[in-house]
C-alpha positions in Angstrom: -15.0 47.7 -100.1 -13.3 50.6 -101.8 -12.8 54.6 -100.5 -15.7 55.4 -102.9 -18.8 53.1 -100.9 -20.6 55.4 -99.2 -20.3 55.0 -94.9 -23.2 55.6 -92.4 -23.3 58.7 -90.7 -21.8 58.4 -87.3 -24.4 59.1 -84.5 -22.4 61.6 -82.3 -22.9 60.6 -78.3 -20.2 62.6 -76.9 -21.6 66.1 -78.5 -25.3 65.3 -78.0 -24.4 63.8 -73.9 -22.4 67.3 -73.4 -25.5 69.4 -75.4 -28.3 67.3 -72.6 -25.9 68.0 -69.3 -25.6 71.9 -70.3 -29.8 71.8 -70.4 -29.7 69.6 -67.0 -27.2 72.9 -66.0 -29.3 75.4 -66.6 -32.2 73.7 -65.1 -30.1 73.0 -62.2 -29.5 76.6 -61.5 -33.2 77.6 -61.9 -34.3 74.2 -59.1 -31.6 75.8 -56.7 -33.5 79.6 -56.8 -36.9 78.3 -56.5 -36.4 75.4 -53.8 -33.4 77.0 -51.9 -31.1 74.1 -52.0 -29.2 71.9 -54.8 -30.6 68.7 -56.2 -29.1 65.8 -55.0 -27.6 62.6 -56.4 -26.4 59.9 -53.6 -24.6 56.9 -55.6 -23.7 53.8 -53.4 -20.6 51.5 -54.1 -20.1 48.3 -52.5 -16.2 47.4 -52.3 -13.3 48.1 -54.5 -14.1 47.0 -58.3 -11.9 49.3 -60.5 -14.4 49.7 -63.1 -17.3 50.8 -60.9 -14.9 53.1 -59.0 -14.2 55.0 -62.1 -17.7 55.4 -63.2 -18.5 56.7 -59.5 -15.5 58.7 -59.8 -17.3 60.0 -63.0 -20.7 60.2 -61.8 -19.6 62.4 -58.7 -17.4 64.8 -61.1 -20.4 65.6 -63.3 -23.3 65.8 -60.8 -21.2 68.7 -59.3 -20.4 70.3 -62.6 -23.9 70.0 -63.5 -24.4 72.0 -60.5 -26.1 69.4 -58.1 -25.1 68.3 -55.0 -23.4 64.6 -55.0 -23.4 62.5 -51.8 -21.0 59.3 -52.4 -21.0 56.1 -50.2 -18.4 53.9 -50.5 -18.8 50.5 -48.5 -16.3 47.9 -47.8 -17.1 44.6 -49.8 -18.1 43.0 -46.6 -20.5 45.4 -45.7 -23.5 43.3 -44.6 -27.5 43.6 -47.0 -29.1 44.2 -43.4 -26.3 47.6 -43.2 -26.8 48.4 -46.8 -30.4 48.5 -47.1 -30.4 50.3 -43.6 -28.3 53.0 -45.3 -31.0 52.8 -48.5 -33.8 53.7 -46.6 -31.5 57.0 -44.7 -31.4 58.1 -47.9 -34.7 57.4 -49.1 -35.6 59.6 -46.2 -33.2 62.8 -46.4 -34.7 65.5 -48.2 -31.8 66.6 -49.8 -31.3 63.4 -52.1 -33.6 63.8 -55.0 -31.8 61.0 -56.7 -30.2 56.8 -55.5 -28.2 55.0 -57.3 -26.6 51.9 -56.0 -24.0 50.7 -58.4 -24.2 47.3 -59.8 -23.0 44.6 -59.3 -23.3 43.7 -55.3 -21.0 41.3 -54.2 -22.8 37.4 -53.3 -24.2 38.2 -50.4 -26.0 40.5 -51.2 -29.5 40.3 -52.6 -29.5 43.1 -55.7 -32.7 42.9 -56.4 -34.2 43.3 -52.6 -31.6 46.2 -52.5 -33.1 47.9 -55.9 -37.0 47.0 -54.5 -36.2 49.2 -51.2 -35.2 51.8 -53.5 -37.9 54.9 -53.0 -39.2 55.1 -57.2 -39.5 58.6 -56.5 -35.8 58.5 -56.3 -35.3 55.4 -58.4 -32.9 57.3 -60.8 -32.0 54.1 -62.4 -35.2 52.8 -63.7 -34.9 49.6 -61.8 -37.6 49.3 -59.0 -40.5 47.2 -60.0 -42.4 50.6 -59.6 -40.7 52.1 -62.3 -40.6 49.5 -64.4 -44.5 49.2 -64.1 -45.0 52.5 -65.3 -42.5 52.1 -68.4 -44.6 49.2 -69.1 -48.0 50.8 -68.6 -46.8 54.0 -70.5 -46.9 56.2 -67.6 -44.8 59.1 -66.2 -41.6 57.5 -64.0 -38.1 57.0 -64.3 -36.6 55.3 -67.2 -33.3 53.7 -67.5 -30.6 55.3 -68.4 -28.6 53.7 -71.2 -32.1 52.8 -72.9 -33.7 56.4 -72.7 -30.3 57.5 -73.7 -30.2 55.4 -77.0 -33.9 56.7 -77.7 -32.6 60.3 -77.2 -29.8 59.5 -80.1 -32.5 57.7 -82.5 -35.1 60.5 -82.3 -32.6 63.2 -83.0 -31.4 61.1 -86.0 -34.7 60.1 -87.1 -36.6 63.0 -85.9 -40.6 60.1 -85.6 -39.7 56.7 -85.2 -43.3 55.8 -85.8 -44.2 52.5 -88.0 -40.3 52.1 -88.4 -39.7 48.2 -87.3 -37.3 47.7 -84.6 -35.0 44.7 -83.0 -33.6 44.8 -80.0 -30.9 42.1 -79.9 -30.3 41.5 -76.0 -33.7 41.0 -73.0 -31.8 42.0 -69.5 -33.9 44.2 -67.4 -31.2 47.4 -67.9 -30.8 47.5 -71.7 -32.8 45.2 -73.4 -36.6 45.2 -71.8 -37.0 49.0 -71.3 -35.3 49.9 -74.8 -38.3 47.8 -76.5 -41.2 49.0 -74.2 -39.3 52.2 -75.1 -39.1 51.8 -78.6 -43.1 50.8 -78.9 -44.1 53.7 -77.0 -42.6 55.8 -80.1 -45.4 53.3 -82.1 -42.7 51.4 -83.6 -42.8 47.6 -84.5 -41.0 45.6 -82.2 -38.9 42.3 -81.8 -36.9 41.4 -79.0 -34.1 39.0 -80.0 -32.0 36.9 -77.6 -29.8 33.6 -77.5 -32.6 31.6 -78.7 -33.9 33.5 -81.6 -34.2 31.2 -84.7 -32.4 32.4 -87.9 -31.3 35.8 -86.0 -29.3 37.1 -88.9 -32.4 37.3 -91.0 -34.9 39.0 -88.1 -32.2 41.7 -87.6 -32.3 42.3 -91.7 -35.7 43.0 -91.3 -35.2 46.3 -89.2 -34.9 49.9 -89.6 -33.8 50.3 -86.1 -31.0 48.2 -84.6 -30.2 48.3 -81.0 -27.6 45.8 -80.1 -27.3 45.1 -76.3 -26.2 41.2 -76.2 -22.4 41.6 -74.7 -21.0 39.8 -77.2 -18.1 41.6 -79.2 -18.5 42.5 -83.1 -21.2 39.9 -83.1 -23.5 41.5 -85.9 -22.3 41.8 -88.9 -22.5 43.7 -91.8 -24.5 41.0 -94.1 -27.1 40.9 -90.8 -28.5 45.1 -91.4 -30.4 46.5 -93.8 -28.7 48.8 -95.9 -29.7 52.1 -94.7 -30.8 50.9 -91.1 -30.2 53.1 -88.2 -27.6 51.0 -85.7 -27.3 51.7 -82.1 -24.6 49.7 -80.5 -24.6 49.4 -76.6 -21.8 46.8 -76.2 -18.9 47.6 -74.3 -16.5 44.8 -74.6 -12.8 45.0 -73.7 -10.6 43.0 -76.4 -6.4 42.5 -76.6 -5.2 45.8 -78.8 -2.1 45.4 -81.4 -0.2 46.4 -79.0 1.2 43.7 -76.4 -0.1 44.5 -73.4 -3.2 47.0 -74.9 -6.7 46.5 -74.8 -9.0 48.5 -76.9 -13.2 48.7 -76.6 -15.4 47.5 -79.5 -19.4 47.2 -79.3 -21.4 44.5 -80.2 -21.5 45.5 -83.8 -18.6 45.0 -86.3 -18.5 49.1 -86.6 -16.0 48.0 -89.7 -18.4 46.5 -92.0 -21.8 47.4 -90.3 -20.7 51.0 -91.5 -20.2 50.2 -94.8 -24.1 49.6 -95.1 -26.0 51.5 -92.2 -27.5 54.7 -92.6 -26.1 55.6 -89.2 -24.2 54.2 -86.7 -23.1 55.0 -83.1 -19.4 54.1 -82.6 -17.5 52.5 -79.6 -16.1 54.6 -77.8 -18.4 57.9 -78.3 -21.6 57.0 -78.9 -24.0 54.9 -76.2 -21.6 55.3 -73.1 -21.1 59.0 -72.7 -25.5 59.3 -72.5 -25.7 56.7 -69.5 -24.3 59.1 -67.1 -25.8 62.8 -68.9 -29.4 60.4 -68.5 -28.5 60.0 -65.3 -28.1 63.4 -64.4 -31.4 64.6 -66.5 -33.1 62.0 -64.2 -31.9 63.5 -60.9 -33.0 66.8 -62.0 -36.1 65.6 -63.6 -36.8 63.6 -59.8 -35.8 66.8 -57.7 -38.5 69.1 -59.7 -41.1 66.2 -58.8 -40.2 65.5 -55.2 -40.6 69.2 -54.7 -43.7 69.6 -56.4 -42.7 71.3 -59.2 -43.0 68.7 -62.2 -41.2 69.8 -65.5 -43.3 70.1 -68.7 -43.4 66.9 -71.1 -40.4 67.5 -73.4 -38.7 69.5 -71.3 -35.8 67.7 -71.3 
């Protein structure tokens, strides 16, 4: 490839995450005049994992600048699912926390999902109760996951109406890959989940005007897989040895490189997916505090 081949246009994540937590802001600030208190965010960590800490460090830092209140929990790794689910349902109870979040992963002995089902969906800022879920799937108000809704967010302000554009979503989990594609087909586009057993996956992805890559795996789709002019979400977060000894450096699940090179857009690694989980997040709490007090926000309000 030489200077003069034209590169996609890089979806900006960072710019449009701080654009959606200065809306939550404002919103904020009207919810505390009208109801008298803040809205509340309570997130929930189970023992020491340095990753999880950070993003709870994060998640706490923001709620507050944001202008809501944040109530953190930090439990020792042995803490038991009897005592955490105890603590769960104190929360789903105190009137001040519009919003749960209990990060992921548990440690073994602790059952996530029994954890995530006790989980009030009127507080179910996550997306993850069955409740919510049901709703996503039945195309019903609720609370939608964040690093999915987030990725829609980007792709509509890209592509201003998705709808008739065909779409694969490489990766099934229950956080990225399920809810992006109910998601996605709620915008009436035409959708194909891919996975480890897809037949011929290079080919189903070339098919696509919408890429959302959400597999783990690093760099894994390649430039000769996407359509020239496709749009190209990447939700990996994969941690590789940098150049330098000792380094590490993130990349996504899409070889940014070469994928570039022939996407209409792209979002990049660091910058584009991550920074929306936790600005989703925070439109969720906000979005749950108007409802539990009875004041629903207007569809497409935020």
């Amino acid at each position: 490839m030489t200077d003069t081949v034209s590169r996609a246009a890089v979806i900006d994540g960072k710019a449009f995450a701080e654009g959606l937590r200065a809306r939550v802001a404002t919103l904020a600030a009207s919810f505390e005049q009208a109801a008298g208190r803040k809205a509340g965010l309570a997130v929930v960590l189970v023992g020491d994992d340095p990753a999880s800490q950070v993003y709870v460090r994060s998640k706490g830092k923001q709620t507050v600048a944001c202008g809501m209140a944040s109530f953190e929990h930090r439990l020792p790794a042995e803490t038991s699912q009897q005592d955490l689910l105890a603590l769960v349902e104190r929360l789903n109870a105190d009137p001040a926390v519009d919003g749960i979040l209990v990060q992921l992963p548990l440690p073994d002995q602790i059952d996530e999902q029994a954890v995530v089902d006790r989980i009030d969906p009127n507080k179910d800022v996550d997306g993850l109760t069955p409740v919510s879920t049901g709703r996503l799937a039945l195309g019903l108000p609720g609370l939608v996951p964040c690093t999915p809704l987030g990725s829609l967010m980007l792709l509509k302000d890209r592509l201003g109406s998705l709808s008739g554009l065909d779409a694969v979503v490489i990766g099934r989990s229950i956080l990225v890959g399920k809810p992006m594609a109910q998601l996605l087909l709620s915008e009436n586009c035409t959708v194909t989940i891919a996975h480890s057993r897809t037949r011929n996956l290079p080919e189903v992805v070339r098919r696509a005007d919408i890429v959302v890559a959400a597999v783990g795996r690093q760099e894994m789709v390649k430039a000769d897989w996407v359509k020239p002019g496709a749009t190209v979400i990447d939700v990996g977060i994969n941690r590789i040895p940098a150049a330098e000894e000792g380094k590490t450096r993130l990349v996504g699940d899409v070889d940014y490189a070469g994928v570039s090179q022939v996407a209409g857009a792209i979002t990049p690694v660091p910058g584009g997916v991550g920074p929306m989980t936790i600005a989703v997040l925070l439109r969720n709490t906000i979005v749950a505090a108007h409802r539990n007090a009875g004041m629903p926000l207007a569809e497409g309000t935020i």
